[in-house]
N, C-alpha and C positions, 0 to 999 in steps of 0.2 A: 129463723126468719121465713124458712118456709111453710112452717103450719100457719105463721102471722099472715101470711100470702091468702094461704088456702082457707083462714077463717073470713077473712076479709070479701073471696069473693064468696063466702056461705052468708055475707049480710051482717059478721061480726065488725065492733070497733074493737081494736089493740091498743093497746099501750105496749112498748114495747123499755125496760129498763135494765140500760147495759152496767151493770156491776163492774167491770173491766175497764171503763171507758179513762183515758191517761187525761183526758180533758175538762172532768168534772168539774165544777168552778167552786163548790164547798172542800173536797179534796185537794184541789193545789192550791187554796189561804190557806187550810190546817197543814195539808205534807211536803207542800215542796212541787215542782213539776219533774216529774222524771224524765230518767234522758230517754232521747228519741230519735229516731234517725232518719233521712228524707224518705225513704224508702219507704215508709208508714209501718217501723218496728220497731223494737225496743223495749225498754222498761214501763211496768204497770206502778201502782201505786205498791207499798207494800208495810206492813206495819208489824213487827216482831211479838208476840204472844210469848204466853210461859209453855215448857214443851208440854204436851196434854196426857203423854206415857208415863204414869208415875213411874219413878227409879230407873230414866232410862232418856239418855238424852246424846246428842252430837256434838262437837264444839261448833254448830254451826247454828243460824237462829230457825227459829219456828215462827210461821208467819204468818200472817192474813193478809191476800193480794186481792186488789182490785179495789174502790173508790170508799171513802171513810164510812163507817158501819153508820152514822149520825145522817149525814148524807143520802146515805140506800135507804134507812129507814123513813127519812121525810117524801123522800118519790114515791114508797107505797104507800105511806097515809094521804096523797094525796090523788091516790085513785077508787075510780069505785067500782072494782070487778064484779062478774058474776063465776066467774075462773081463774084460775091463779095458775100457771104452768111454768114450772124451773126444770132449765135443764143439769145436766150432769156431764160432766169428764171422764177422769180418771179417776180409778178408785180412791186412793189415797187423799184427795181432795174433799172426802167429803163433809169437813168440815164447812166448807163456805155452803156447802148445799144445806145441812143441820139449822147453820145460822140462818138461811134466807127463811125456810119454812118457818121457822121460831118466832120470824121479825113479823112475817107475812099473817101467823095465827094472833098476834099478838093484834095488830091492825082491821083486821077483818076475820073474827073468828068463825062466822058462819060459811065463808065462801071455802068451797072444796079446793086444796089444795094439791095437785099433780105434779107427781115427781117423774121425768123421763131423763133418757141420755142414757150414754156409756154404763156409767157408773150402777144407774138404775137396772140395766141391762145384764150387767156380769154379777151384778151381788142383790139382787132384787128386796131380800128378807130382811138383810143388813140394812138397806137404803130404809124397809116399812118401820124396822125395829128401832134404828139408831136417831133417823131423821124425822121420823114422823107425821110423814104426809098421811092427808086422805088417801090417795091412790097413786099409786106409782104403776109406769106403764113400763114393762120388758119388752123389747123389741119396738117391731113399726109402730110408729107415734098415730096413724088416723085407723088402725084397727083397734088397739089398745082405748081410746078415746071414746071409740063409740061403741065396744062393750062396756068398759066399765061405768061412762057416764052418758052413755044414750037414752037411755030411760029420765032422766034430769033434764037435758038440754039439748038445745038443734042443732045436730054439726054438716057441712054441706056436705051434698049431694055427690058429689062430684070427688077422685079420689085426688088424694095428698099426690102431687108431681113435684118434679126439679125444679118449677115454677116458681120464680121468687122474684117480688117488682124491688127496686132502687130504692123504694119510697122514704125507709127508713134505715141504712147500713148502719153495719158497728160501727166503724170508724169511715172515715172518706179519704184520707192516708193513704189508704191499699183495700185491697178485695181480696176478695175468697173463689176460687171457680172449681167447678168438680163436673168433668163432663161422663165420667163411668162413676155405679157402687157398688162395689163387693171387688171381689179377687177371685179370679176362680184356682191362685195355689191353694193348699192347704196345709203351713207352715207351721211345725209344735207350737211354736212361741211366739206365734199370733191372735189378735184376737179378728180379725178381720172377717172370718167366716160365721165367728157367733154374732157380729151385727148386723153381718148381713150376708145372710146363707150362699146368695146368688150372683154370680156376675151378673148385672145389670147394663145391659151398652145403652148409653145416651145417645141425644139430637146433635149431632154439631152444628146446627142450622140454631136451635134452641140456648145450646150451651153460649154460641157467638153473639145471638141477642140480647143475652141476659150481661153479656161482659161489656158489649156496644150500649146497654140502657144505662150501668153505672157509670162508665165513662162519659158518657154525653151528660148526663145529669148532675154530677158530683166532679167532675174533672178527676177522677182516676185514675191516673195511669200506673202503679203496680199492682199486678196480681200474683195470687200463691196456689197451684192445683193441690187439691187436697185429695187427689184420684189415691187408690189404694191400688190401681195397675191401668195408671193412664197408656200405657202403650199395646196395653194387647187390644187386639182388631186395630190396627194402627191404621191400617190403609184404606178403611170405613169408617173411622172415627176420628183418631188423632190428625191427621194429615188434610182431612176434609176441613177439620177446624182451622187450623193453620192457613190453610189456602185463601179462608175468609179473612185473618188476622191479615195474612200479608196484601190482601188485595186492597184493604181497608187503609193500611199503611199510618197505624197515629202514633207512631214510636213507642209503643207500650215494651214493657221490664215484666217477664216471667220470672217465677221462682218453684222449687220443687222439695219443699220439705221435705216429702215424703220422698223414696228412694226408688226410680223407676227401673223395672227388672230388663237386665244387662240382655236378654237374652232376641228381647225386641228390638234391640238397635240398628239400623241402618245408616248407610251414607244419605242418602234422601232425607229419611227423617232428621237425622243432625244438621245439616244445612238448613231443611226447614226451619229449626228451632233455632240456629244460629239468627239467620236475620230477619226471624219474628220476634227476636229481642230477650231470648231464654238468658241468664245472668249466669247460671250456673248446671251442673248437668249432678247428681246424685246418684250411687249406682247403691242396689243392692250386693253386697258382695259375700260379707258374715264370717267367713271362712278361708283359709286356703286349703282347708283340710275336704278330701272330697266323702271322707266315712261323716263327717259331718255335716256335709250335705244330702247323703246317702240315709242317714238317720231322722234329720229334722226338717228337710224342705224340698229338695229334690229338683232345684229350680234351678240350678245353676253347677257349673264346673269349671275346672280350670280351662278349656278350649273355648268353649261357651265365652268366659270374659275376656281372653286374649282377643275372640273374635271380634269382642265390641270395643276392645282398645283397638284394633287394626280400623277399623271403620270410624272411631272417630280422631283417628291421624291421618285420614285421610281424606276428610273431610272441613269444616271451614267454623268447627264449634272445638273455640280453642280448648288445648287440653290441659292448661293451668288452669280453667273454670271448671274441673272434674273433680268430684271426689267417691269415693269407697267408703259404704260403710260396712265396718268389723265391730263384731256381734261378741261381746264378755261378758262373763259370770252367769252360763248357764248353770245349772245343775251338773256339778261332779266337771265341769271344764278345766281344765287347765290352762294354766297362765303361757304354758312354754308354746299350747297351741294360739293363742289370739298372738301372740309376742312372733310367732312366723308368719302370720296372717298377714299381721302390719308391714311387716319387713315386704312380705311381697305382696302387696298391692302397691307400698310407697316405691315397689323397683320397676314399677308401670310408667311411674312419673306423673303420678296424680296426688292428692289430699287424701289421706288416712283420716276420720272418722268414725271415733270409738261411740259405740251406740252401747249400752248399758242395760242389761238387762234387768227387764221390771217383771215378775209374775204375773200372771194375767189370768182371773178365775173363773174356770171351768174351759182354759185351752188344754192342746193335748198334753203338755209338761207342769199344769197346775198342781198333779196329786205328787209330783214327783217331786215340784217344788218345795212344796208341804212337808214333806217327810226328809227334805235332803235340808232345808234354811230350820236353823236353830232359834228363830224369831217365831211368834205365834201368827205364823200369815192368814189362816183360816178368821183369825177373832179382831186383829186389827189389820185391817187397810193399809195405813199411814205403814206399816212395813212393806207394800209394795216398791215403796217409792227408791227407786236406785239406789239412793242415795246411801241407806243402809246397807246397801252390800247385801241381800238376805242370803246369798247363796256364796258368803265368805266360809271356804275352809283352808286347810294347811296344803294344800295345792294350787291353791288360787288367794290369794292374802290380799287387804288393803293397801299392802305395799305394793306387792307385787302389780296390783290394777294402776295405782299412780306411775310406777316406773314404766307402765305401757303408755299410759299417757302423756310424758313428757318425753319417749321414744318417738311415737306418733307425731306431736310437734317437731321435735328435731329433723325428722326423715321427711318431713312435709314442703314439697316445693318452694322457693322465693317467690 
């Protein structure tokens, strides 16, 4: 939505066509409407496929999410681009991205087809080889753009910013807000640093307009930060932000998918996010073990999170709306280490949150992941994806993952 922005003020017209969208009107006569919840979340479309690994399947289905293939293909035929730009996720995904190019050459074979995102980003050759774009862009989207297709056509003057107008959201349900990019940890089993090398600190004067323009415009009121370390510089960034939310005062609902590090917590800042309307509080936490954080992140310890459970029982952001997240199935980990993990974070008095680990290529435990998961992760994708366990061995079992999983439940507050 942001380059849609930045082309828009370079004198470009967009179209812009959400594949995801739960509301498509050819998609729910053909699928059903899926469930959805006030909050503007929930269930996509989703439609079962044959699995595509010959001799190799799960008892669970294989799928294609997002609005009917018949559907997506009538919105492209009925534009007339001179660019075509799809973005990308996660690895594993890139199935939907294969198909959109396919649909997209099929309709308009002359118009150059660009492939960016995540996906584009961590597996770039994969993305040129498998999916078949004209160009695919690795990394920032307005550099990549205008080498490789500057000589073609006029991209503005002006560079790509956080600047993004209301004009057209994905959905008007909920929003997306992100006032920091990058991370400046440097975590094995992240990818956070190859998308974006830099800590980047945001406007909170910017970040507060652009959440004040969707709400006024669209009637909005849930949002979700997508910060990857919304709280460092907190008392020049996060805190400024909030002082506008609260002065502002329109009942808005925060969310925090993403897991903000324990180690920035204050009484201050907790109350602020208490009654600027924060829903719930997410902690990095990974481990109880400190050789474990001593090896792969170095971001946190056992005093370090005591410190930030003391400061939010002490403050006014209830601490049933807390949860921990515990980091399994790295390379060579053990079950008996996440299985104490859980035990002591659920002896905090908060939600245990088994986060699953996915491989991620070219982080610092990529080559190791390779060589330790008995899946071909270099040649197919679709084995990043958790779900396969890739880094199941006789120390760490499928069972053994599930019996943490229903420990976690059971140890998890009323």
């Amino acid at each position: 939505m942001k380059i849609a922005s930045w082309l828009r003020r370079g004198g470009w017209h967009t179209v812009h066509i959400n594949a995801l969208d739960p509301f498509d009107t050819e998609s729910l006569s053909k699928l059903g409407a899926p469930r959805r919840r006030p909050n503007g979340t929930g269930k996509i479309f989703r439609q079962p496929l044959p699995w595509p690994v010959e001799g190799f399947s799960l008892e669970r289905n294989y799928s294609r999410y997002g609005i009917d293939r018949e559907s997506f293909s009538w919105k492209i035929s009925q534009t007339r681009p001179d660019l075509i730009l799809i973005t990308s996720v996660m690895t594993y995904w890139y199935g939907g991205v294969k198909e959109a190019v396919d649909l997209c050459r099929m309709h308009h074979p002359s118009v150059p087809v660009v492939v960016g995102g995540i996906y584009a980003t961590l597996m770039p050759e994969h993305c040129r080889n498998t999916c078949g774009p004209d160009y695919v862009v690795a990394g920032e989207a307005e550099r990549g753009l205008r080498v490789q297709l500057g000589h073609r056509l006029p991209f503005p003057p002006g560079p790509l910013t956080e600047e993004s107008d209301p004009e057209d959201p994905v959905w008007r349900e909920s929003g997306v807000i992100r006032l920091n990019r990058g991370c400046p940890m440097a975590c094995e089993y992240c990818a956070s640093r190859l998308l974006e090398p830099r800590f980047l600190p945001g406007d909170p004067d910017e970040a507060f307009l652009r959440l004040k323009g969707i709400h006024e415009r669209w009637g909005t009121t849930h949002f979700a930060f997508y910060d990857d370390a919304l709280l460092v510089n907190r008392d020049t960034l996060f805190k400024p932000f909030l002082e506008r939310v609260l002065s502002w005062n329109k009942g808005l609902s925060f969310y925090l998918p993403n897991a903000v590090h324990a180690r920035y917590l204050d009484g201050e800042t907790l109350d602020m996010m208490a009654d600027a309307g924060f829903q719930e509080l997410r902690m990095g936490y990974e481990s109880s073990s400190d050789d474990f954080h001593e090896r792969h992140d170095r971001k946190i310890n056992g005093d370090i999170f005591q410190a930030a459970l003391d400061h939010i029982r002490a403050s006014r952001f209830p601490l049933d709306r807390c949860a921990a997240y515990v980091l399994a199935g790295l390379p060579g980990q053990r079950h008996g280490e996440v299985e104490e993990s859980v035990r002591t974070a659920s002896s905090y008095g908060i939600r245990c949150r088994i986060a699953q680990f996915s491989p991620v290529p070219r982080s610092s435990l990529w080559e190791e992941s390779c060589r330790f998961s008995s899946l071909p992760l270099e040649k197919e994708p679709l084995f990043h994806n958790n779900t396969f366990f890739s880094m199941e061995w006789e120390g760490f079992t499928r069972s053994d993952l599930e019996q943490i999983k229903r420990l976690s439940l059971s140890l998890s507050p009323n």
